[in-house]
C-alpha positions as a printed Julia matrix, in Angstrom:
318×3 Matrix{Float64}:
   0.0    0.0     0.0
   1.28   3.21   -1.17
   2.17   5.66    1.48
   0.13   8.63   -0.75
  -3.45   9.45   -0.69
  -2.51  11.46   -4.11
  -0.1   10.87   -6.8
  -0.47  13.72   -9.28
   2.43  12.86  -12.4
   2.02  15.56  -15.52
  -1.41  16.26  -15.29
  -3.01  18.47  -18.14
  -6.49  19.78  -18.76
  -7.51  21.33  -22.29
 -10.62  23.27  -22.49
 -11.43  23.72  -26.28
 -13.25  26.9   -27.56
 -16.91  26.77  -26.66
 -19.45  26.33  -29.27
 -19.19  24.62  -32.68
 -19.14  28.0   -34.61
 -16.95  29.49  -32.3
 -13.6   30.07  -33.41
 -11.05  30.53  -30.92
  -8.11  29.58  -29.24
  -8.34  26.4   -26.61
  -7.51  27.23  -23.08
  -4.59  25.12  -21.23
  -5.88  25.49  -17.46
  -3.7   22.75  -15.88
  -0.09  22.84  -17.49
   2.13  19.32  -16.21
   1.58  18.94  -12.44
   3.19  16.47  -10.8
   3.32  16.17   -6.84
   1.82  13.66   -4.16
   0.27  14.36   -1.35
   1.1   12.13    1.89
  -1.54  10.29    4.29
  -2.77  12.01    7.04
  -1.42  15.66    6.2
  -3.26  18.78    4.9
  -2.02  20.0     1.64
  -2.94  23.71    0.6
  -3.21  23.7    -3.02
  -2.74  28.24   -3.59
  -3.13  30.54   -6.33
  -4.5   33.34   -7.76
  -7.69  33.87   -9.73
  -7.16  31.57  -12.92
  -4.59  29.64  -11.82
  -6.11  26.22  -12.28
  -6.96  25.48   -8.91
 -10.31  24.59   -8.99
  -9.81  22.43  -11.9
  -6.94  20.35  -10.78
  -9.39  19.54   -7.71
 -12.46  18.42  -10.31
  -9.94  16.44  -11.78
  -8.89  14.53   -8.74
 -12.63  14.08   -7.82
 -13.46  12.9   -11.09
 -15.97  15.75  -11.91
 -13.51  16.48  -14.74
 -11.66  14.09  -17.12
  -7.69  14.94  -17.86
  -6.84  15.9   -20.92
  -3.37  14.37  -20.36
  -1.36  12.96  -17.47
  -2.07  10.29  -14.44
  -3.96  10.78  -11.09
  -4.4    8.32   -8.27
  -6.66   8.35   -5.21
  -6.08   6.46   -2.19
  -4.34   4.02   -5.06
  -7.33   4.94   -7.64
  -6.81   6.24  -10.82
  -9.34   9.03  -11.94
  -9.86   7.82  -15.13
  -9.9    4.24  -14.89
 -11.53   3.86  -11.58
 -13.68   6.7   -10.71
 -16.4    4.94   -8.89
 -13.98   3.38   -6.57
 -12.33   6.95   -6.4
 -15.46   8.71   -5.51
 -15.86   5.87   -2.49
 -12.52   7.45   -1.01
 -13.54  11.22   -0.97
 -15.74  13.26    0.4
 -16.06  16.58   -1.56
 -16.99  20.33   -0.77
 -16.49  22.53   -4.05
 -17.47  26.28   -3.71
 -20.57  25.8    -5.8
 -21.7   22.75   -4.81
 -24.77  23.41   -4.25
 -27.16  21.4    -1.48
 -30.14  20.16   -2.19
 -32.23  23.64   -1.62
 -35.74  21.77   -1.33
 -34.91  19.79    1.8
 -34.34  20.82    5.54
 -30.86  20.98    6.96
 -31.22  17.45    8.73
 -32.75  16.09    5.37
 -29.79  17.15    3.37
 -27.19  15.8     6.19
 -29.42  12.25    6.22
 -29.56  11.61    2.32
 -25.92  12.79    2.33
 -25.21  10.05    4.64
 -27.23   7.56    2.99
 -25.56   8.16   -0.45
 -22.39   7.26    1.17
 -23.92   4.12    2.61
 -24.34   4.61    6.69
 -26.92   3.03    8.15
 -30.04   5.12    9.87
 -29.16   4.77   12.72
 -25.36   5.78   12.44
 -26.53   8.76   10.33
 -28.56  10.03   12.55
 -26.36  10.41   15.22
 -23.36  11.7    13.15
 -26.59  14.66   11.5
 -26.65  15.61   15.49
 -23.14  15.91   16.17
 -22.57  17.69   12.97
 -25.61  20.16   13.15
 -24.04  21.11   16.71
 -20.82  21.53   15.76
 -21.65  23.83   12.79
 -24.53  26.21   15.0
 -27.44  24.18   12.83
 -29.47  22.65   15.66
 -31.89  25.56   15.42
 -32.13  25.54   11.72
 -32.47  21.52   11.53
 -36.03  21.61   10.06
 -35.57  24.55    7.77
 -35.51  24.6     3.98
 -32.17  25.05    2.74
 -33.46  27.43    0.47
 -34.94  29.63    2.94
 -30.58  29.65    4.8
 -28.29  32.7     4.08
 -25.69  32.42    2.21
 -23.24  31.62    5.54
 -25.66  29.23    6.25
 -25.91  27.08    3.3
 -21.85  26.92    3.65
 -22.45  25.79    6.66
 -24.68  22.72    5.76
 -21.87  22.22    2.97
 -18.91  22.02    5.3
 -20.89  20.1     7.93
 -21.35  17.2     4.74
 -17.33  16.33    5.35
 -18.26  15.32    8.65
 -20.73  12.53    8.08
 -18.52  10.24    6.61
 -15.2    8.58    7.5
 -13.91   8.93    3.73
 -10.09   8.7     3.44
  -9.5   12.04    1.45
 -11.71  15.58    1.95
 -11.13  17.89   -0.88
 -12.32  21.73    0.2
 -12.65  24.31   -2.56
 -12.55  27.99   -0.1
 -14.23  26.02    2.44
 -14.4   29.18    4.79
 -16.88  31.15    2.7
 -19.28  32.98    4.6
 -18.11  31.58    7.73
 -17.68  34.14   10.74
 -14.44  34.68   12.54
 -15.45  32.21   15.93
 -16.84  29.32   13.38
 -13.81  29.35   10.85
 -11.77  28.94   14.02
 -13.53  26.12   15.12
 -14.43  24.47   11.75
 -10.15  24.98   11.39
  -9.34  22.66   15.04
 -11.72  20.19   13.82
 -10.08  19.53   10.21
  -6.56  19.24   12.5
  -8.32  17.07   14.41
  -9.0   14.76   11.5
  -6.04  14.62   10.24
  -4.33  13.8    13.51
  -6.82  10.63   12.96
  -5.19  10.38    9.76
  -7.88  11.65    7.12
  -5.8   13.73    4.36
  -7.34  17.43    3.58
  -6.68  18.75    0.34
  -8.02  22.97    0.21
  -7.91  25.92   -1.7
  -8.21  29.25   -0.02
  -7.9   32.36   -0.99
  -7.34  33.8     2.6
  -3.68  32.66    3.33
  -3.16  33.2     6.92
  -5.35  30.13    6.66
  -2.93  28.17    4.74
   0.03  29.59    6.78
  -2.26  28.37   10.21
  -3.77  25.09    8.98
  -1.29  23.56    5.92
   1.14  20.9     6.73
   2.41  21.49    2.75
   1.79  24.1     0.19
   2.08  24.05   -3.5
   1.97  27.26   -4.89
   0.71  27.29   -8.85
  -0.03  29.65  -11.56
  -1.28  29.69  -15.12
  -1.61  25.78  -14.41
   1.72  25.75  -13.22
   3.81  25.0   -10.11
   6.17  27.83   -8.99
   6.42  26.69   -5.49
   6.21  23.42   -2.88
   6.74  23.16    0.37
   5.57  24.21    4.11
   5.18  27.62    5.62
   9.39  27.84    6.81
  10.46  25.9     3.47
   8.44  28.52    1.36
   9.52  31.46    3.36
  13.43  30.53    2.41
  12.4   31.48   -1.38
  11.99  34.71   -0.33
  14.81  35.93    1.87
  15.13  39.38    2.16
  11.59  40.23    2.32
  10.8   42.53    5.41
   7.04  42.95    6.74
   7.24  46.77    8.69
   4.13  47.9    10.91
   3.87  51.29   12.07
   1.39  53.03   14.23
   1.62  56.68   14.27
  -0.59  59.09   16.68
  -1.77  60.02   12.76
  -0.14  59.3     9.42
   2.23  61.79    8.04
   1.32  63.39    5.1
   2.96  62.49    1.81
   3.69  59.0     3.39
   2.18  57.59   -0.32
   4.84  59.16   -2.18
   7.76  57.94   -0.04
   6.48  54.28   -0.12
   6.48  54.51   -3.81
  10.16  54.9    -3.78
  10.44  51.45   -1.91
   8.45  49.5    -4.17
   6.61  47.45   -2.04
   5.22  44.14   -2.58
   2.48  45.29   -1.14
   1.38  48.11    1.57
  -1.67  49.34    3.67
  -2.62  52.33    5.71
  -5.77  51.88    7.76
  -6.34  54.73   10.05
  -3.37  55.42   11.51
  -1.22  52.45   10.95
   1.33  51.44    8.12
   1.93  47.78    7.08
   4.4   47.43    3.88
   6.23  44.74    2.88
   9.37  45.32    0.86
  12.4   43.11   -0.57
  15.5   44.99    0.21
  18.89  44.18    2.56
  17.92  44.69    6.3
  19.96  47.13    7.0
  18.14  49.75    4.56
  14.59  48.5     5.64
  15.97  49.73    9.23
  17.46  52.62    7.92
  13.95  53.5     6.28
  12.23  52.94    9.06
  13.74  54.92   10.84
  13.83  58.14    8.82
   9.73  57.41    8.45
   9.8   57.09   12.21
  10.74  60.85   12.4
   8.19  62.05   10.13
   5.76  61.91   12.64
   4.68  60.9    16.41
   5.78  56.77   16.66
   3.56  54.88   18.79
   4.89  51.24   17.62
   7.03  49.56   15.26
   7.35  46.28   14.3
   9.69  44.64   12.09
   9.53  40.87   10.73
  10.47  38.43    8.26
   8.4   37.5     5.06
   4.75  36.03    5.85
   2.83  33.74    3.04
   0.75  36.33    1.79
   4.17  38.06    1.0
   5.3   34.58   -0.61
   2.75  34.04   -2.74
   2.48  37.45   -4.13
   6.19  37.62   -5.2
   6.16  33.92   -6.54
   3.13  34.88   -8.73
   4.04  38.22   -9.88
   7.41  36.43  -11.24
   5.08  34.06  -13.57
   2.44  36.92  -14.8
């Protein structure tokens, strides 16, 4: 038995031009991915808008066929063996959408049923779940009649109700509130500790820097980066993060930023976070010479966080 709940080796998708009549050119969304993902971990597949996130996952769960290239499951291959695939997983994508015309408990039942737990089983893992996620109170309403937050809910509550192998979670935080996400986030550790393998996207990364045992970091169906949080953060040395709180933001602070060139910066009321890829010793010397342009409450200087990571990695490949 392979020690891999994925093995990923030069995986392409092709989308040709929509429509017979349609001339145009045919859209490579997943470029040659190769990587495996180990049992038990949770693997952070990042990227920006495009990137072919979302479709590498519909490949794995076999809502998509590959246009070239091998996947494996839990041992399964997508395209040979996608029944025995789709036994292995349980799946949340960002529009999957639950079934609107029954009740919260309903969809949590059938759920379970599909997957083949017994009545009895199901209906005690519907209770746990439904507590877990805040749904007790909603358990005989209409999907359909949920917010948005809500119907999330009922999604991400689904990946609790069965004991499937592999979870795959397409921005599985959508909607959720601070206190929730933080407790939906302990109980996905929790699994894996029991040795379920998560595979996510997320667009919020001080998720993935919290929650991901290993990151791979793609763009324009591409990888441009693997690792976890400390391996990743080596690709970018000499990227500074520099917060500063000021009694009120000197004027003209815009212009001298744009001399730095920051990866990125923000000024909300009256503190400055910029992060900038330069030698330490002139991100001090900045710093300090922006420290006299006005009253300095605090300053805090640090090394390069994820969000920092991923913007300079995909930058290089646009």
């Amino acid at each position: 038995m392979t020690d891999f709940a994925l093995e990923v080796e030069n995986l392409v998708k092709v989308y040709a031009p929509r429509g017979f009549f349609r001339p145009g050119e045919s859209v490579r969304a997943v470029d040659g991915m190769s990587f495996t993902v180990a049992r038990g971990s949770i693997f952070g597949l990042l990227g920006p808008n495009g990137a072919g996130k979302t479709t590498t996952l519909k490949m794995l769960t076999t809502l998509v066929r590959p246009t070239g290239g091998r996947a494996q499951v839990m041992g399964f291959d997508v395209s040979t063996h996608p029944l025995e695939v789709r036994r292995n997983i349980c799946v949340v994508l960002q529009e999957t959408a639950v079934d609107l015309f029954l009740s919260v408990r309903g969809n949590l039942l059938t759920f379970a049923q599909f997957h083949g737990l017994d009545r009895r089983t199901a209906r005690v893992r519907a209770g746990e779940a439904m507590e877990r996620f805040g749904l007790t109170d909603q358990a005989d309403r209409k999907v359909q009649d949920l917010s948005g937050g809500y119907k999330r809910r009922v999604q991400v509550a689904k990946a609790f109700m069965t004991p499937t192998p592999v979870l795959f979670l397409d921005e599985f935080s959508t909607g959720m509130d601070p206190l929730l996400k933080r407790e939906v986030m302990e109980a996905f550790r929790e699994e894996a500790r029991r040795g379920r393998t998560i595979v996510l996207t997320t667009q919020i990364l001080s998720e993935a820097e919290e929650l991901c045992d290993d990151i791979l970091i793609m763009n324009h169906g591409r990888q441009v980066a693997r690792g976890d949080v400390p391996t990743l953060k080596m690709l970018s040395a000499g990227v500074y993060e520099v917060a500063m709180t000021f009694d009120r933001v000197p004027d003209g602070i815009e212009e001298e930023l744009a001399h730095l060139r920051p990866i990125r910066q923000k000024i909300t009321a009256n503190t400055l976070e910029v992060a900038v890829k330069a030698d330490e010793a002139d991100v001090l010397e900045w710093a300090s010479k922006l420290s006299r342009r006005g009253h300095l409450l605090h300053v805090e200087l640090s090394g390069a966080s994820l969000e920092d990571i991923f913007i300079e990695l995909t930058k290089k490949g646009a």
